[in-house]
ChimeraX commands (.cxc) that place a marker at each C-alpha (Angstrom):
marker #1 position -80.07,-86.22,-7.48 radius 0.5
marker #1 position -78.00,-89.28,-8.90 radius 0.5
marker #1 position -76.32,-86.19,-11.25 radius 0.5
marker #1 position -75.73,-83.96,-8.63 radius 0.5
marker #1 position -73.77,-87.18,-6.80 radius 0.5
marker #1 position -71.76,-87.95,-9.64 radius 0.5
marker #1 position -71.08,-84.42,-10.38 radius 0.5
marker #1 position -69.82,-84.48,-7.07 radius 0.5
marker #1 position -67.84,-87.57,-6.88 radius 0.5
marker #1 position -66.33,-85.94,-10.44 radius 0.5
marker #1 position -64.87,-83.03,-8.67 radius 0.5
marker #1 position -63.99,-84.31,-5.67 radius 0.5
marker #1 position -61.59,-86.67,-7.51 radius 0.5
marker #1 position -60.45,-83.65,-10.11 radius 0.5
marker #1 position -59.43,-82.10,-6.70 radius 0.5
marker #1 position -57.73,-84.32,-5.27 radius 0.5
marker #1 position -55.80,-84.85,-8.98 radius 0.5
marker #1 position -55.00,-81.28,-8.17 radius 0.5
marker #1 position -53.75,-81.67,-4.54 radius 0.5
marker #1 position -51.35,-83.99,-5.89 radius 0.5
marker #1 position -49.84,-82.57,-8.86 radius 0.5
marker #1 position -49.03,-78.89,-7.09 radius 0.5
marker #1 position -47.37,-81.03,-3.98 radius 0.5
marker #1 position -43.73,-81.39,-4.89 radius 0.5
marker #1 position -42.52,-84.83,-4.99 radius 0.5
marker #1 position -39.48,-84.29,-2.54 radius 0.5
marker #1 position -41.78,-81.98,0.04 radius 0.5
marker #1 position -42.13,-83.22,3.29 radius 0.5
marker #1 position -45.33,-83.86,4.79 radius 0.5
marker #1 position -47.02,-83.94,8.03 radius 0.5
marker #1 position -46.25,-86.79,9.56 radius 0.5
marker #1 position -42.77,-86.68,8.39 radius 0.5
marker #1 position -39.89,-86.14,11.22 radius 0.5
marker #1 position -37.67,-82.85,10.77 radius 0.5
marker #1 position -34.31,-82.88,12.36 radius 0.5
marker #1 position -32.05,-79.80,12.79 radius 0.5
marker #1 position -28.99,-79.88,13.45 radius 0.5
marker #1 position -25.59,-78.04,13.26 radius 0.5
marker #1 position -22.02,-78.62,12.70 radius 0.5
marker #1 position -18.58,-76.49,12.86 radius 0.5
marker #1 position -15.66,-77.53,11.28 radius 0.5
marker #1 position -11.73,-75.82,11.58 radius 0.5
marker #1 position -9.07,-76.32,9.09 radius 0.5
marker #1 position -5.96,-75.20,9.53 radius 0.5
marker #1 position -4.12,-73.24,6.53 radius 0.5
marker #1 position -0.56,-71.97,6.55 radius 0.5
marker #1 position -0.35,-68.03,5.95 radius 0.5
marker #1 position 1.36,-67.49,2.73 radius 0.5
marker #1 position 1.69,-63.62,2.45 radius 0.5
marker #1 position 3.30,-60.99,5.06 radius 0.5
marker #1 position 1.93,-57.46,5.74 radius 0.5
marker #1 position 4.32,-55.04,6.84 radius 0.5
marker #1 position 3.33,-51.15,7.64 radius 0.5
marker #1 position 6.26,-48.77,8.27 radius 0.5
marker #1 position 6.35,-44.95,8.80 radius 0.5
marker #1 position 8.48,-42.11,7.95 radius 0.5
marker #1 position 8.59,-39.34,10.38 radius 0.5
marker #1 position 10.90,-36.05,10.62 radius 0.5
marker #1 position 10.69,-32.85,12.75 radius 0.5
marker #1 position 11.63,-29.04,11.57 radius 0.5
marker #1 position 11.11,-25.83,13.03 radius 0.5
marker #1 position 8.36,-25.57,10.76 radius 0.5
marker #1 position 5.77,-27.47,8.59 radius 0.5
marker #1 position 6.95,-27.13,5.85 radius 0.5
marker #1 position 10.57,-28.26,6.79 radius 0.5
marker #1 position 9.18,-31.17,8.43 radius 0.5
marker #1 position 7.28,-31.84,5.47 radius 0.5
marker #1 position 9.83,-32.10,2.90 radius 0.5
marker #1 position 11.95,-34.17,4.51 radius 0.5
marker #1 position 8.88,-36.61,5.42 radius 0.5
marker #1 position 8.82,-36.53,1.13 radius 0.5
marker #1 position 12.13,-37.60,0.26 radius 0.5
marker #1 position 12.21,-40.18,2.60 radius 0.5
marker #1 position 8.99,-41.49,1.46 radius 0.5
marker #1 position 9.74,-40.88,-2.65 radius 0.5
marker #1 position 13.11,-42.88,-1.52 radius 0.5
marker #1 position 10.97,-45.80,-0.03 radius 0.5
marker #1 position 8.77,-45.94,-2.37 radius 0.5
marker #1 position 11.30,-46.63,-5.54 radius 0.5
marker #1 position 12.88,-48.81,-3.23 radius 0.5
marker #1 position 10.12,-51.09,-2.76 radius 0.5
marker #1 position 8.89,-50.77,-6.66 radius 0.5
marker #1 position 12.30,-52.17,-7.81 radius 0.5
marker #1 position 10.96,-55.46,-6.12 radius 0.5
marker #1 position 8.56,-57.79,-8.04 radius 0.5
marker #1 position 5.68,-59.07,-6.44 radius 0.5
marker #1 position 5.57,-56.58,-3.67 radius 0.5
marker #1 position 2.47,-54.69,-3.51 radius 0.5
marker #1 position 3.14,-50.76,-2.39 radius 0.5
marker #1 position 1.07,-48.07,-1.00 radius 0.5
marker #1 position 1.00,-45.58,0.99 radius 0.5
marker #1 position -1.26,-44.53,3.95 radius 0.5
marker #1 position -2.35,-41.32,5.80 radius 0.5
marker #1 position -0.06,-37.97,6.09 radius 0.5
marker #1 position 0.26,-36.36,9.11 radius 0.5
marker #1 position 1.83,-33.05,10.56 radius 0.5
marker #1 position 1.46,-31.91,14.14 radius 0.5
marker #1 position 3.08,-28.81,16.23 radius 0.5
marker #1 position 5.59,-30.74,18.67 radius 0.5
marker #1 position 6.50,-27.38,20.65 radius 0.5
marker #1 position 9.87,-26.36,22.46 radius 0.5
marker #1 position 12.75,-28.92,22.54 radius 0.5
marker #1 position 12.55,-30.66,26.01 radius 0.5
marker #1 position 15.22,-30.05,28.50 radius 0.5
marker #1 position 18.13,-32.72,28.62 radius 0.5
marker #1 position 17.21,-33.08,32.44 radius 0.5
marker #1 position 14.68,-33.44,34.68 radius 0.5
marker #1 position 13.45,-30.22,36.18 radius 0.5
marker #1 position 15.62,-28.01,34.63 radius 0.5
marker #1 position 13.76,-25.74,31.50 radius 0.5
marker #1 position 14.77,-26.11,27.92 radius 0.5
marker #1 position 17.38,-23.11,26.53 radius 0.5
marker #1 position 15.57,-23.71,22.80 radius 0.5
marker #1 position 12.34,-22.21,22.87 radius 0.5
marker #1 position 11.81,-22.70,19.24 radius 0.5
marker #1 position 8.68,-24.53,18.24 radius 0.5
marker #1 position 8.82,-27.45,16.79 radius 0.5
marker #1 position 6.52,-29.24,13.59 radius 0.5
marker #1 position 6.67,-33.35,12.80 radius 0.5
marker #1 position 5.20,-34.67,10.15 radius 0.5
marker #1 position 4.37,-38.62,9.16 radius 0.5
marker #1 position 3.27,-40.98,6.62 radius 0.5
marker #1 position 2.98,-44.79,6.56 radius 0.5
marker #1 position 3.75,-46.97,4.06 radius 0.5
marker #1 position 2.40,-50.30,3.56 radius 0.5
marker #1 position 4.09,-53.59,1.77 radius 0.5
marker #1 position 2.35,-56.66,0.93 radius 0.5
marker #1 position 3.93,-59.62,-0.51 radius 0.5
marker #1 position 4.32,-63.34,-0.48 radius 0.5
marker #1 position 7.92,-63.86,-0.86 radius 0.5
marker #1 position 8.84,-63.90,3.22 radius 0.5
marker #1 position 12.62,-63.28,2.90 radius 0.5
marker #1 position 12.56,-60.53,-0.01 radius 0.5
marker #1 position 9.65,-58.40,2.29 radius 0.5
marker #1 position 12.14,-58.98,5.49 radius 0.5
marker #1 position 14.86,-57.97,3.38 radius 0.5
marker #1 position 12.95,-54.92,2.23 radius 0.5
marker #1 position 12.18,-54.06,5.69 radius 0.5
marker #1 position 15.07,-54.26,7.21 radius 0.5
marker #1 position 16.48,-52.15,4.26 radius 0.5
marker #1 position 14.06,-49.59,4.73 radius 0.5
marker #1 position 14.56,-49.20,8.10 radius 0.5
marker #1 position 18.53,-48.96,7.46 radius 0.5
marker #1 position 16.82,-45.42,5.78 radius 0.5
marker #1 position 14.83,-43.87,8.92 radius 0.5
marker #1 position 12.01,-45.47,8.69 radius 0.5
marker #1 position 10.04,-47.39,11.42 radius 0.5
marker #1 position 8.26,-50.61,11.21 radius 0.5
marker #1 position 5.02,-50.32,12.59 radius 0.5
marker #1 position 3.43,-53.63,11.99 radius 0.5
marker #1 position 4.22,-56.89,10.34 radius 0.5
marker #1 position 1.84,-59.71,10.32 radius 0.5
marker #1 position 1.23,-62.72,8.39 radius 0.5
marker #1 position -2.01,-63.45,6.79 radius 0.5
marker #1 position -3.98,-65.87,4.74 radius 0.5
marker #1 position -3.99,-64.40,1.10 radius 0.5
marker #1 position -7.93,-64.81,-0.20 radius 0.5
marker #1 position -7.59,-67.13,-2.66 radius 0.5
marker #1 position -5.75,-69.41,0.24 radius 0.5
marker #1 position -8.58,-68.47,2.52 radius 0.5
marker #1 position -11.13,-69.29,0.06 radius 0.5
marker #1 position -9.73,-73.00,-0.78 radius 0.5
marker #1 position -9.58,-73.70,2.90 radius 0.5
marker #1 position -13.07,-72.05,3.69 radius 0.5
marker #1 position -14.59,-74.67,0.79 radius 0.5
marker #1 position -13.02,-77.73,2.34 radius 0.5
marker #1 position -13.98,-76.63,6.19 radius 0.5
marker #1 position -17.66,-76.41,4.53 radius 0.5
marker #1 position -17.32,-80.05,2.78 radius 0.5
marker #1 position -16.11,-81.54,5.77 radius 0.5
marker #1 position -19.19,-79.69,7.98 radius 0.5
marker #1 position -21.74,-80.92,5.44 radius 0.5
marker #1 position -20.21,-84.20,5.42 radius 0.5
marker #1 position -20.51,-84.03,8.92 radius 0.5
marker #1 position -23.75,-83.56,9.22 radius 0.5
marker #1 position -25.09,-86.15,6.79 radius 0.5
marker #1 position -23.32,-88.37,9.16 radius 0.5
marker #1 position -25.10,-87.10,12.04 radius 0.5
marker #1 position -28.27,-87.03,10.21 radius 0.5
marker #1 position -27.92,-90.73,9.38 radius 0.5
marker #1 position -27.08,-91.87,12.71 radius 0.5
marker #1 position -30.06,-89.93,14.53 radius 0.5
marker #1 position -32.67,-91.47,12.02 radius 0.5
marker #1 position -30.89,-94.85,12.70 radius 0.5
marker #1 position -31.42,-94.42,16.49 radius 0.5
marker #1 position -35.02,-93.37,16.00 radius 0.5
marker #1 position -36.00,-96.26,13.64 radius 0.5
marker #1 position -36.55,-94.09,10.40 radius 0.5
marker #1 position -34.16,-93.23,7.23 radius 0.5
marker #1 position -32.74,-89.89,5.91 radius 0.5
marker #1 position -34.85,-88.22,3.50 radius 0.5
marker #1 position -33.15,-85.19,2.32 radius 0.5
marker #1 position -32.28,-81.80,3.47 radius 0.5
marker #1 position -35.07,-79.51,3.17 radius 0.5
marker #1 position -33.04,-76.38,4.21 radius 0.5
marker #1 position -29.09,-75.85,4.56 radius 0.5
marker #1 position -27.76,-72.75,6.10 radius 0.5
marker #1 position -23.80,-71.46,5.65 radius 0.5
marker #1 position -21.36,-69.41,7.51 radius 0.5
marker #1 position -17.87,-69.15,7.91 radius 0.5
marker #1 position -15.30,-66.82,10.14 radius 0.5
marker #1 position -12.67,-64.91,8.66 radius 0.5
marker #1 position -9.16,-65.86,10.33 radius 0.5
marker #1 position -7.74,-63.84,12.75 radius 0.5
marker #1 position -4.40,-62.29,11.55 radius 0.5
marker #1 position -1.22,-63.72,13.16 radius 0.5
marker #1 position 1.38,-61.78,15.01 radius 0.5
marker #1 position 4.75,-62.90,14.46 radius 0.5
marker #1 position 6.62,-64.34,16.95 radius 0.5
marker #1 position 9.50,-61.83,16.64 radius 0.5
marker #1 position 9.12,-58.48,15.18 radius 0.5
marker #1 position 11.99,-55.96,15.28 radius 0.5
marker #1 position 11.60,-52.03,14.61 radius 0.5
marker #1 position 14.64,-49.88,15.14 radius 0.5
marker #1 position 15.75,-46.10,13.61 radius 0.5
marker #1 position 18.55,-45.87,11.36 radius 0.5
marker #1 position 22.09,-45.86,12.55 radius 0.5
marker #1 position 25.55,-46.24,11.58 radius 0.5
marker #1 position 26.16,-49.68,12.39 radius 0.5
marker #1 position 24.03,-51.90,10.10 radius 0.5
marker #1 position 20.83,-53.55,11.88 radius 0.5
marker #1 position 19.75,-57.32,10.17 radius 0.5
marker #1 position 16.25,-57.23,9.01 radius 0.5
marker #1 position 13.23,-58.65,11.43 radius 0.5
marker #1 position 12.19,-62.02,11.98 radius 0.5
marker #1 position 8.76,-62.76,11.41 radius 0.5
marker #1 position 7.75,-66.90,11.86 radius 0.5
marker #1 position 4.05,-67.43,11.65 radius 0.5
marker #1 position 2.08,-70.20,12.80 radius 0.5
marker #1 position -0.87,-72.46,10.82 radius 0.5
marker #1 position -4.09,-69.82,10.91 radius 0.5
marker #1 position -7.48,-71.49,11.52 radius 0.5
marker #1 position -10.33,-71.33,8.81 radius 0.5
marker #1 position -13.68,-72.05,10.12 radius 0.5
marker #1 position -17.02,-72.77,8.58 radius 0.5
marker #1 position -20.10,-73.90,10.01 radius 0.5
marker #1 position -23.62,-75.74,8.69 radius 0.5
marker #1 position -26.71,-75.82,9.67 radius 0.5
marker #1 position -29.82,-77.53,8.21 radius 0.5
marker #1 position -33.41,-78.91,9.15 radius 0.5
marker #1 position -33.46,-82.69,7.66 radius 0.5
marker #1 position -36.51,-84.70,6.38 radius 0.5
marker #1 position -36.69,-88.51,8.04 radius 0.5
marker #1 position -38.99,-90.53,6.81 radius 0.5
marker #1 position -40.21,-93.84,8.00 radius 0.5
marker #1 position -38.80,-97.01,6.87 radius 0.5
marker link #1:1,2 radius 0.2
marker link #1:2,3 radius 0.2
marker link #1:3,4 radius 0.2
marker link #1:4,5 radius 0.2
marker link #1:5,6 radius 0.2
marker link #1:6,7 radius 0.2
marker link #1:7,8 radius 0.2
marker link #1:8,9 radius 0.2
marker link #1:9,10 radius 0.2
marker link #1:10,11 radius 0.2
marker link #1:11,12 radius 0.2
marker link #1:12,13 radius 0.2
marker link #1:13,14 radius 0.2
marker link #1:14,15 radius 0.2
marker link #1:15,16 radius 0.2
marker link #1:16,17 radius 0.2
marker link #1:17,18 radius 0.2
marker link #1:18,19 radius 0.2
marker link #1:19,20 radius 0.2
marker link #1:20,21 radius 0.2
marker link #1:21,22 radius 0.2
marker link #1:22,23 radius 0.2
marker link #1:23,24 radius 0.2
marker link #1:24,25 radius 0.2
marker link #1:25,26 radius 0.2
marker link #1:26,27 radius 0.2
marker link #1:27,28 radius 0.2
marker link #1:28,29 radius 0.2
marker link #1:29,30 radius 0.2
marker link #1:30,31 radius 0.2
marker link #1:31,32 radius 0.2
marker link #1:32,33 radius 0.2
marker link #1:33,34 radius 0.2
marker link #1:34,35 radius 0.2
marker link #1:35,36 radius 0.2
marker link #1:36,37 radius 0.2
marker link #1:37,38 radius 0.2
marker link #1:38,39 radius 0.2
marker link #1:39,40 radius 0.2
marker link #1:40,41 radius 0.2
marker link #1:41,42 radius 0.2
marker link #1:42,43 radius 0.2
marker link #1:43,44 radius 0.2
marker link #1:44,45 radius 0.2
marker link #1:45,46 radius 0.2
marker link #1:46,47 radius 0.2
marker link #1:47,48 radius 0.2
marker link #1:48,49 radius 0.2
marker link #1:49,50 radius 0.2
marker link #1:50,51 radius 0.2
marker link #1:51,52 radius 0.2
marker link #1:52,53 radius 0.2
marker link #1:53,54 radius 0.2
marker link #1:54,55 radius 0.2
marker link #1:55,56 radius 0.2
marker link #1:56,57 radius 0.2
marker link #1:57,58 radius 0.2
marker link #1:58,59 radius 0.2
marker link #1:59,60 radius 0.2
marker link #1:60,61 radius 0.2
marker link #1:61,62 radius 0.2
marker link #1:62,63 radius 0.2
marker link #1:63,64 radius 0.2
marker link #1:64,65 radius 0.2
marker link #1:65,66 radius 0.2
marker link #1:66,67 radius 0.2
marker link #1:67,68 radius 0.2
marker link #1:68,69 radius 0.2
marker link #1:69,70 radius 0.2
marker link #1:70,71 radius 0.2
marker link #1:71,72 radius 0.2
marker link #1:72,73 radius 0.2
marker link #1:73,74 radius 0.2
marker link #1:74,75 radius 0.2
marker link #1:75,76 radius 0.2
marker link #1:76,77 radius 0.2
marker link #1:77,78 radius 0.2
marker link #1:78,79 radius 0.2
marker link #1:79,80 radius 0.2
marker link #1:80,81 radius 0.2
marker link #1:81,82 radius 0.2
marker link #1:82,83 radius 0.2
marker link #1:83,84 radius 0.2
marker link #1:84,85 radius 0.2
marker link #1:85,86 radius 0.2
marker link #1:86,87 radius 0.2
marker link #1:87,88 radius 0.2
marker link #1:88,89 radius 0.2
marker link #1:89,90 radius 0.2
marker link #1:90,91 radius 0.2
marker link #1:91,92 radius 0.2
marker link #1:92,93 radius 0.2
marker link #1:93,94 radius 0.2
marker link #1:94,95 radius 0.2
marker link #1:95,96 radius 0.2
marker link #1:96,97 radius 0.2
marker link #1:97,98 radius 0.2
marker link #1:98,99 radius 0.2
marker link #1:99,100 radius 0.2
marker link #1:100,101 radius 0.2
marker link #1:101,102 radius 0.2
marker link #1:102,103 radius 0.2
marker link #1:103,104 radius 0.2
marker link #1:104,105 radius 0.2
marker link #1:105,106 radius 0.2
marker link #1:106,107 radius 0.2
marker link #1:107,108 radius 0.2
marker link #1:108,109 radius 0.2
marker link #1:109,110 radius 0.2
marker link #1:110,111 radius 0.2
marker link #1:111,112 radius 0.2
marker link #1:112,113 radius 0.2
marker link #1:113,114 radius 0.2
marker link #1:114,115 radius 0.2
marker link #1:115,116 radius 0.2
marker link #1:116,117 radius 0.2
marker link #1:117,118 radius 0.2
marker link #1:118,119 radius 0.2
marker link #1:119,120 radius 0.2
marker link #1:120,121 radius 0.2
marker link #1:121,122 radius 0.2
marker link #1:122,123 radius 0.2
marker link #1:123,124 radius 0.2
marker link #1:124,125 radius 0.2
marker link #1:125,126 radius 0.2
marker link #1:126,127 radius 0.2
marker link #1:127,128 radius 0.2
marker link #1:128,129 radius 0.2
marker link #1:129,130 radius 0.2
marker link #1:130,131 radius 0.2
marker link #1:131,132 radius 0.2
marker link #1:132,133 radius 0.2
marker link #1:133,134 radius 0.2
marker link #1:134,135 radius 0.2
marker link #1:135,136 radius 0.2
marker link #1:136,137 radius 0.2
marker link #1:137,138 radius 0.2
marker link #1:138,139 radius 0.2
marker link #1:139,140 radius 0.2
marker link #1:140,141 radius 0.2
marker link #1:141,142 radius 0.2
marker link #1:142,143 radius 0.2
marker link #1:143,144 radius 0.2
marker link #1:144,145 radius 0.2
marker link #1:145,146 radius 0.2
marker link #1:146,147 radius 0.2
marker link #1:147,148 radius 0.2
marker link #1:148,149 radius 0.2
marker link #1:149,150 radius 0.2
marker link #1:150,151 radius 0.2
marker link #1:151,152 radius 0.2
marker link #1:152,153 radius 0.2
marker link #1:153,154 radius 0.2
marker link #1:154,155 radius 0.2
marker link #1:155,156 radius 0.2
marker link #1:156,157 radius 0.2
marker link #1:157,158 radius 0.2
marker link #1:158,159 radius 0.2
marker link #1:159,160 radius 0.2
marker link #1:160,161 radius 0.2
marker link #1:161,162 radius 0.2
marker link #1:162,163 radius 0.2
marker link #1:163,164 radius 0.2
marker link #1:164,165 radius 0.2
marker link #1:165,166 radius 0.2
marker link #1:166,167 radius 0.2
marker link #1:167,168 radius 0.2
marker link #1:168,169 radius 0.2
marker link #1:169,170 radius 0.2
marker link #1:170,171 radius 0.2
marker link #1:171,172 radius 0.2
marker link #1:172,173 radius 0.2
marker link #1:173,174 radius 0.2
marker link #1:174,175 radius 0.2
marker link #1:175,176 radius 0.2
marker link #1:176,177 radius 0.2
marker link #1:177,178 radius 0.2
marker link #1:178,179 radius 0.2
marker link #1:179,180 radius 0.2
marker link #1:180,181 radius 0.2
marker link #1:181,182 radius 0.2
marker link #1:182,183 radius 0.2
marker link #1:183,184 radius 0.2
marker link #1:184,185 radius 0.2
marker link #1:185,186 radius 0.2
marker link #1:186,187 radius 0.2
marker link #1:187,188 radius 0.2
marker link #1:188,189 radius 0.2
marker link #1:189,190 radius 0.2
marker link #1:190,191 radius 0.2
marker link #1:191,192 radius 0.2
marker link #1:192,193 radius 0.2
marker link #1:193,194 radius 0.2
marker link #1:194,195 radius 0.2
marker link #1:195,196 radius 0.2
marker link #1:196,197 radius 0.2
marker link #1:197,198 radius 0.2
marker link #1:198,199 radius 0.2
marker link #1:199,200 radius 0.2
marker link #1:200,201 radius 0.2
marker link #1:201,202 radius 0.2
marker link #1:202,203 radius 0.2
marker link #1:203,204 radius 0.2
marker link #1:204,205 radius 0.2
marker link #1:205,206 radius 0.2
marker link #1:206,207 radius 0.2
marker link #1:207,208 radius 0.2
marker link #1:208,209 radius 0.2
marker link #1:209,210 radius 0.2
marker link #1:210,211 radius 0.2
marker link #1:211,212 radius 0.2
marker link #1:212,213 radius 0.2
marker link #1:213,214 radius 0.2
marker link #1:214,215 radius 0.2
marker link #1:215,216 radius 0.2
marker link #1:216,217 radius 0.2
marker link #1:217,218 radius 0.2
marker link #1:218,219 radius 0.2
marker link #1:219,220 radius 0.2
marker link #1:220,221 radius 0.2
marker link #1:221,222 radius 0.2
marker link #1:222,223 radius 0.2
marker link #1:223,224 radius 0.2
marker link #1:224,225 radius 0.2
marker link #1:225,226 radius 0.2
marker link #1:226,227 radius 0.2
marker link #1:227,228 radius 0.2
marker link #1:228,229 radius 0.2
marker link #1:229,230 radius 0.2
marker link #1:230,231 radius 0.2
marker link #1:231,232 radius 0.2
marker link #1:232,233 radius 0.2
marker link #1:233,234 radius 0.2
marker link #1:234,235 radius 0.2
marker link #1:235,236 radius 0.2
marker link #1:236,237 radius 0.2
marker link #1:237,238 radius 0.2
marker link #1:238,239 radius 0.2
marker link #1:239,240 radius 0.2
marker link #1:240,241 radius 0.2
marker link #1:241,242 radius 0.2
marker link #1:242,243 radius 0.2
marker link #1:243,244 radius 0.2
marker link #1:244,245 radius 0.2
marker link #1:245,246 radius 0.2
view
């Protein structure tokens, strides 16, 4: 029997060896206090690089007609916009629609030109950082029949990104402070975060504040004004926190 005891005695403490060497030395254990808690942090970031979307439309008495002139102005924009460096060019969908008959010049009276009519469109997109050469470009291109559909201001991503990493340093930091001060009210000391969780929005784009779109004409038409304001980055933390006791 005294074998069988010390047999016994043998394991048990070859266990309990065991227990300790798989626990990991920073894992928290039962009586230990988890906190979780959450922060969100916004930085702001000035917009460094302007989006602009025009369109060049045209109408003939058939597709085709409509079509080809929809073409030349677009071939025209196009090496317009390449001769600038920096400027990012593309182009976006083509379409062509029947329009029908000419409308009458006045209410309630019927149109003399029955002809159908065909219009055709395409939209050309412009992306760069210098703000006065894409204005200038605009306003240029719309000196040649095009429209300006859109222009709008927006982060460009490695901007985004360098603002996104210091909202996230300044949540983190945030929350060790947070963490520190609730284990100081509750008598006990940080331990160490057992699990952090990231996220961050993606800015809004920015209208700006004055955005001009006009058709060609005789009389020359200064290009659009387009003054954007700081865009917000925003990235958030969350993490459950080991306190331990004093």
């Amino acid at each position: 029997m005294r074998g069988i005891r010390l047999t016994v005695a043998i394991f048990r403490a070859f266990l309990s060896l065991a227990i300790m060497s798989a626990w990991p030395a920073g894992s928290a254990r039962a009586d230990d206090t988890i906190l979780r808690l959450a922060e969100t942090v916004t930085v702001m970031a000035a917009p460094d690089e302007l989006v602009a979307s025009l369109r060049a439309e045209a109408t003939g008495p058939n597709a085709q007609e409509a079509q080809k002139r929809v073409n030349e102005m677009m071939r025209d924009a196009v090496t317009t916009a390449k001769k600038l460096s920096g400027i990012a060019v593309s182009t976006g969908g083509y379409n062509v629609w029947r329009t029908g008959p000419a409308p009458a010049e006045r209410p309630m009276e019927r149109s003399a030109d029955r002809n159908e009519r065909w219009q055709a469109g395409q939209s050309l997109n412009l992306t760069g950082k210098d703000g006065e050469a894409m204005l200038r470009l605009v306003g240029e291109l719309q000196q040649k029949g095009l429209t300006q559909a859109g222009l709008t201001w927006h982060l460009a991503a490695e901007t985004e990104r360098t603002a996104r990493r210091e909202a996230t340093r300044r949540a983190l930091s945030a929350l060790r402070g947070r963490a520190e001060e609730a284990a100081e009210l509750l008598g006990l000391r940080f331990a160490w975060f057992r699990e952090v969780r990231l996220d961050s929005v993606a800015p809004p784009p920015i209208m700006p504040r004055h955005a001009v779109a006009v058709r060609a004409s005789a009389a020359p038409t200064p290009p659009p004004t387009a003054e954007a304001e700081d865009q917000p980055v925003t990235a958030s933390a969350e993490a459950d926190i080991v306190l331990k006791p004093r």
